[in-house]
N, C-alpha and C positions, 0 to 999 in steps of 0.2 A: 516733724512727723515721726511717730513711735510705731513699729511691728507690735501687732497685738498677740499673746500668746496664741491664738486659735490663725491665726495666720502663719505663723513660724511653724506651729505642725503641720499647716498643709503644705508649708515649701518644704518640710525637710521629708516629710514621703510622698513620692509621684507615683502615679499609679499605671505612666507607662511604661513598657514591656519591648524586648526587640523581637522581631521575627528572627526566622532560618538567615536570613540575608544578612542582616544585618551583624546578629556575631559572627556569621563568615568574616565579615569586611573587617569587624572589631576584633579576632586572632591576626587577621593577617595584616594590618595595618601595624598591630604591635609586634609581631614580627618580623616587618620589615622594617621598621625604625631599630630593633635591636640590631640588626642584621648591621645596620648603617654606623650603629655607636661601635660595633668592634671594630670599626675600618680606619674611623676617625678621631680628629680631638672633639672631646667636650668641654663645653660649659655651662654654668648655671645660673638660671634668674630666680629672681626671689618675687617677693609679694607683689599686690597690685594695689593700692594708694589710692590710685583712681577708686575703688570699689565701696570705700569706706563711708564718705558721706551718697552717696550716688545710689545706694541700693539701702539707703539708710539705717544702716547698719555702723555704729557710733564707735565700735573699738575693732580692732584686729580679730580680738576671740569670737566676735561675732560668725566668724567664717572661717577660722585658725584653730586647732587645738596650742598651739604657741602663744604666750602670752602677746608676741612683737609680729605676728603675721610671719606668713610663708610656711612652705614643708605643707603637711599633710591638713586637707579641709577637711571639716568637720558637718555634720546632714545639713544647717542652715545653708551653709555655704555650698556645698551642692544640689540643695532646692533652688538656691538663687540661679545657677547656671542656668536649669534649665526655664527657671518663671521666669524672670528681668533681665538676662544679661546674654542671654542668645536671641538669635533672632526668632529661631524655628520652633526652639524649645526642647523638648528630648528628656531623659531621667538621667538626670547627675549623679547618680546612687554611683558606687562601687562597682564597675561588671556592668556597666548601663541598667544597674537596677536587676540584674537576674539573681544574686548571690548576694544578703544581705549579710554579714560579716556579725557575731557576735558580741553583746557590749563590751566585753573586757578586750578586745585587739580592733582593731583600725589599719584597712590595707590601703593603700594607694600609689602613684605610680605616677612619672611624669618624661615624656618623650620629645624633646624639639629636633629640630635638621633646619639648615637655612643654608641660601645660597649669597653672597656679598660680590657686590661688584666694586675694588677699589681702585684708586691710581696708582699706581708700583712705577717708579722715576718717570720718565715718559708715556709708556704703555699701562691701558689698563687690565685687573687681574679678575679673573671668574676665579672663586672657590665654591663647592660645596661641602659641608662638613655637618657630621650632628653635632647640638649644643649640648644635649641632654638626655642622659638615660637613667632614671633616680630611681627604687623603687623605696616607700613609705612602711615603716610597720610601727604598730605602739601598743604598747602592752599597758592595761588600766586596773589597777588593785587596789581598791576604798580611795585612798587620797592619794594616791602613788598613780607614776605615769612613767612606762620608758618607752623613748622616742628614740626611732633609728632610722637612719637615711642610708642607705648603700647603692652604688651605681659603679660607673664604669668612667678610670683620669686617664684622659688623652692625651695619645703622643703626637705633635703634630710633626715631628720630622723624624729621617729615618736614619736608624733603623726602629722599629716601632716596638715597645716591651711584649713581652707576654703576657697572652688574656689576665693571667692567674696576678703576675705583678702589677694590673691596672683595676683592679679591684677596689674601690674605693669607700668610707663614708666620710661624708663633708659633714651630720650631724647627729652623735649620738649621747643623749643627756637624760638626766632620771629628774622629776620634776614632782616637787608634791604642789599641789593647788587642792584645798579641802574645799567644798561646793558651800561649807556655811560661813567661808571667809572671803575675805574681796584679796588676802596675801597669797602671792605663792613663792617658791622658789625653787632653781635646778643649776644643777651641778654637769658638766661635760662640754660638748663640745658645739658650738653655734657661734653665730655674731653676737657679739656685744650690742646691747637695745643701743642705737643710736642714729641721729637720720631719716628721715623718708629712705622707705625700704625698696626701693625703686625696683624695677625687671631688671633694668639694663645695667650689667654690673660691670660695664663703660663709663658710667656716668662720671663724670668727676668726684663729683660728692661721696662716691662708692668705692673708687679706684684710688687715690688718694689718700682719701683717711680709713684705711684699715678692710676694707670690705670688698675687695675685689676676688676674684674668683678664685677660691680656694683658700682663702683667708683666714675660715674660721678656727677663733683659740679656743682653750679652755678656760672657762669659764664657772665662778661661784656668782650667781643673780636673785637678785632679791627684787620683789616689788610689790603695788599695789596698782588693783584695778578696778576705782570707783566709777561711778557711774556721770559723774564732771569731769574726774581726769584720773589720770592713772604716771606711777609715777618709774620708774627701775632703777637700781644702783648694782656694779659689775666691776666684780677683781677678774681680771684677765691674765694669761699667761701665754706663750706662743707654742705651737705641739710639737711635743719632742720628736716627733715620728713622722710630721707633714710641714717638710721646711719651703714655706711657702709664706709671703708677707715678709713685717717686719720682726725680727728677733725680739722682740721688748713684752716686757710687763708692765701693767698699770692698773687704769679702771677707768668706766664711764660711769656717766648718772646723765638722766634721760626724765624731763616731764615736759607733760602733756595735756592741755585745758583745752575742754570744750565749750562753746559759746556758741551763740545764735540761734538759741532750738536746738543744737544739736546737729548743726548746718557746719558750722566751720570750728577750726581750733587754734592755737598756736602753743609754742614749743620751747624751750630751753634744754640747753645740754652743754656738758661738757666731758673731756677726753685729756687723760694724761697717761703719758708710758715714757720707759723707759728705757735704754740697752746699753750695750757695751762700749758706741761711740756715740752718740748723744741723748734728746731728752727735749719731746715735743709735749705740748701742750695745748689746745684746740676749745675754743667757745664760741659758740652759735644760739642759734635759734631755728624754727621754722615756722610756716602757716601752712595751712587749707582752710579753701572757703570753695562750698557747695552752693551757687546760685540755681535752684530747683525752676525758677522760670525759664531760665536761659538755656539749663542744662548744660552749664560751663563748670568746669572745677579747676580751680587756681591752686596749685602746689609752689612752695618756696622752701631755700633754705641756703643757711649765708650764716658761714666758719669762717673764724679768725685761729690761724694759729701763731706759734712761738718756736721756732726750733733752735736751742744751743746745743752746741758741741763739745765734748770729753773725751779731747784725744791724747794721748800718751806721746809726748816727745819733751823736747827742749823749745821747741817752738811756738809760739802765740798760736792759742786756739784761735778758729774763723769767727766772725761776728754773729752774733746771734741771728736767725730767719724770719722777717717777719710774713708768714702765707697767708693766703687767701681763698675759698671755692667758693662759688656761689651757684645755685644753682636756680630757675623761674621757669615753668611750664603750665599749659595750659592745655586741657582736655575738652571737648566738644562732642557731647553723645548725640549725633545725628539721629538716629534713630535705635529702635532695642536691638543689639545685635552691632552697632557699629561705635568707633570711636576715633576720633580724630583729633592729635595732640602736635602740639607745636614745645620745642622748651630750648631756650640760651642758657650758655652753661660757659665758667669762666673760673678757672685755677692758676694761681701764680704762687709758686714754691720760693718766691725770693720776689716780695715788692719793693723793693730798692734798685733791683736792678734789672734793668731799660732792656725787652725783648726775651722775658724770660717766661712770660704767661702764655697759656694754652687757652682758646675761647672755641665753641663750637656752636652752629644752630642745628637741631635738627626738626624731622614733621617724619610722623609715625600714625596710619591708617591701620587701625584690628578691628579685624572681626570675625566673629562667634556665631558662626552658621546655626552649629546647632552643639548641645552642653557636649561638654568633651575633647571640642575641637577649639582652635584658634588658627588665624591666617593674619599675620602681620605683616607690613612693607613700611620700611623704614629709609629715608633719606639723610646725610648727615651733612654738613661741611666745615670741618677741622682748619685750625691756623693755630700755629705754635711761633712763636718772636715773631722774625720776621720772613719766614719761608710762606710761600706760594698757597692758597688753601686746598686743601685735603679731601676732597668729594669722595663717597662713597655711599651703597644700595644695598639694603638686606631684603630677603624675603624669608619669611621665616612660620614653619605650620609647625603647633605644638599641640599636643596630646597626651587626656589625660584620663586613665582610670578611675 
């Protein structure tokens, strides 16, 4: 099933409006979330997966100004907020719809806090901390695009930096996409296209192979975004200025076919880099499939990798690695406004050797009262070789301009 042009303009302008009350609630609500990121660590989640066939909407750009989804939505994608994916409904506009922004710049803004209950040796531990305090800006000139993220990097122990040296951006890149071409390309700093782009940047699939919180290198990307598949290729490099990940250089390449209508896809990719003591290399695949009767969406994806070792002595380098992640989750749209995902998740950095893999289930309840807002609760349970499992609880309300 296809959005029709005359549909996609009425989800990308809503024509409701807040009262006095309600931007009260909307300054001070964003206020006190800043108030919470300068207290605390953050971190960051990225795109929503779930979104893509489910709201049928066939590629990332559908609702991204990013060719790979995530960072800053674009009027589709805040029409959908408030038509299909909250419950209540509301104006997904910028400002809840009071302050339409200009075509040439694009503001937006992204706020989480969550509270985790885990086990810490015997005893269980209560945090609360904010995840997220980003704000969006993008500047747009004929085929030209600069996309910037700036927010606020947590200290989580003390003593804690100062405001001014926690200053952050996780993504800023100049990207030309000309509108009479399916190519684009950009230059700075993001994730390399690779993977289902998950929230939880726990995931194994994420944390693992290059993409966990604070990850992002620089980056030269190229790609193509037809309307069967779309396809990205990426020299990477790791930031001189944000030593966080792994040291190495290399590149991905990343496609993506669609099939079924336009219901499900699958995936090919691969990943090599390189650094100063060794030299990994990673090939996979993934799927989705969107059962529209069911209202179920099936996510997959399943790396192999290769790691040897270049180490400098007189002595026999260690044996080559052969890893593994995988990751299987399933989504259940109860009804508009809710969802309900279950996913097994399984990384082993060395299958050779007996007790050295991490396996996790978790079940994750969101939902989206009304556009703007999210309320998630997440359950998880962790096992690494052969130690004890791992229980842990998040609740987590995210907010967004």
């Amino acid at each position: 099933m296809q959005l029709t042009d005359q549909r996609m303009r009425q989800r990308i302008v809503c024509n409701l409006r807040c009262g006095p009350g309600q931007r009260f609630a909307i300054v001070g609500v964003a206020a006190l979330i800043g108030l919470l990121c300068y207290l605390g660590p953050i971190e960051r989640a990225a795109a929503y997966p779930q979104f893509q066939f489910s709201t049928y909407a066939t590629t990332c750009t559908a609702c991204h100004f990013s060719p790979t989804g995530g960072g800053l939505v674009n009027g589709f994608g805040r029409g959908e907020a408030g038509d299909t994916i909250s419950q209540y409904g509301g104006d997904g506009g910028f400002l809840h719809g009071l302050w339409t922004p200009p075509e040439w710049i694009q503001l937006g803004a992204d706020f989480r806090g969550a509270s985790i209950v885990k086990k810490t040796w015997d005893e269980p531990q209560v945090l609360g901390f904010p995840m997220q305090a980003d704000l969006y800006t993008r500047f747009a000139f004929k085929d030209f695009s600069f996309n910037l993220i700036t927010g606020l990097r947590g200290s989580a122990r003390e003593p804690r930096r100062p405001l001014v040296e926690r200053l952050w951006s996780r993504e800023h890149y100049l990207m030309w996409s000309p509108s009479t071409s399916n190519y684009y390309a950009r230059v700075g700093r993001f994730f390399a296209p690779y993977g289902l782009r998950l929230p939880d940047h726990s995931a194994y699939v994420r944390r693992y192979l290059g993409q966990h919180t604070l990850e992002e290198t620089y980056n030269l990307s190229f790609g193509r975004m037809d309307d069967a598949w779309e396809a990205h290729g990426t020299l990477f490099m790791p930031s001189p200025l944000f030593p966080f990940g792994r040291r190495a250089s290399g590149g991905t390449f990343y496609y993506e076919r669609r099939i079924r209508d336009d219901s499900a896809s699958f995936g090919a990719q691969s990943r090599f880099d390189i650094s100063s003591d060794d030299v990994q290399f990673w090939l996979g695949g993934l799927g989705k499939l969107w059962l529209d009767d069911l209202k179920l969406l099936f996510l997959s994806e399943l790396d192999f990798g290769l790691q040897t070792f270049r180490l400098d002595g007189t002595g026999e380098d260690p044996d080559p690695q052969l890893q593994m992640a995988l990751y299987f989750g399933v989504t259940y749209f109860l009804k508009q406004g809710f969802m309900l995902g279950g996913a097994i998740e399984h990384f082993d950095h060395d299958v050779a050797l007996k007790g050295s893999a991490r396996d996790s289930i978790n079940l994750t309840l969101q939902y989206f009262p009304y556009a703007h807002v999210e309320v998630m609760l997440l359950g998880k349970l962790e096992t690494q070789g052969f130690d004890s499992p791992n229980p842990q609880a998040m609740l987590m309300f995210h907010y967004y301009l």
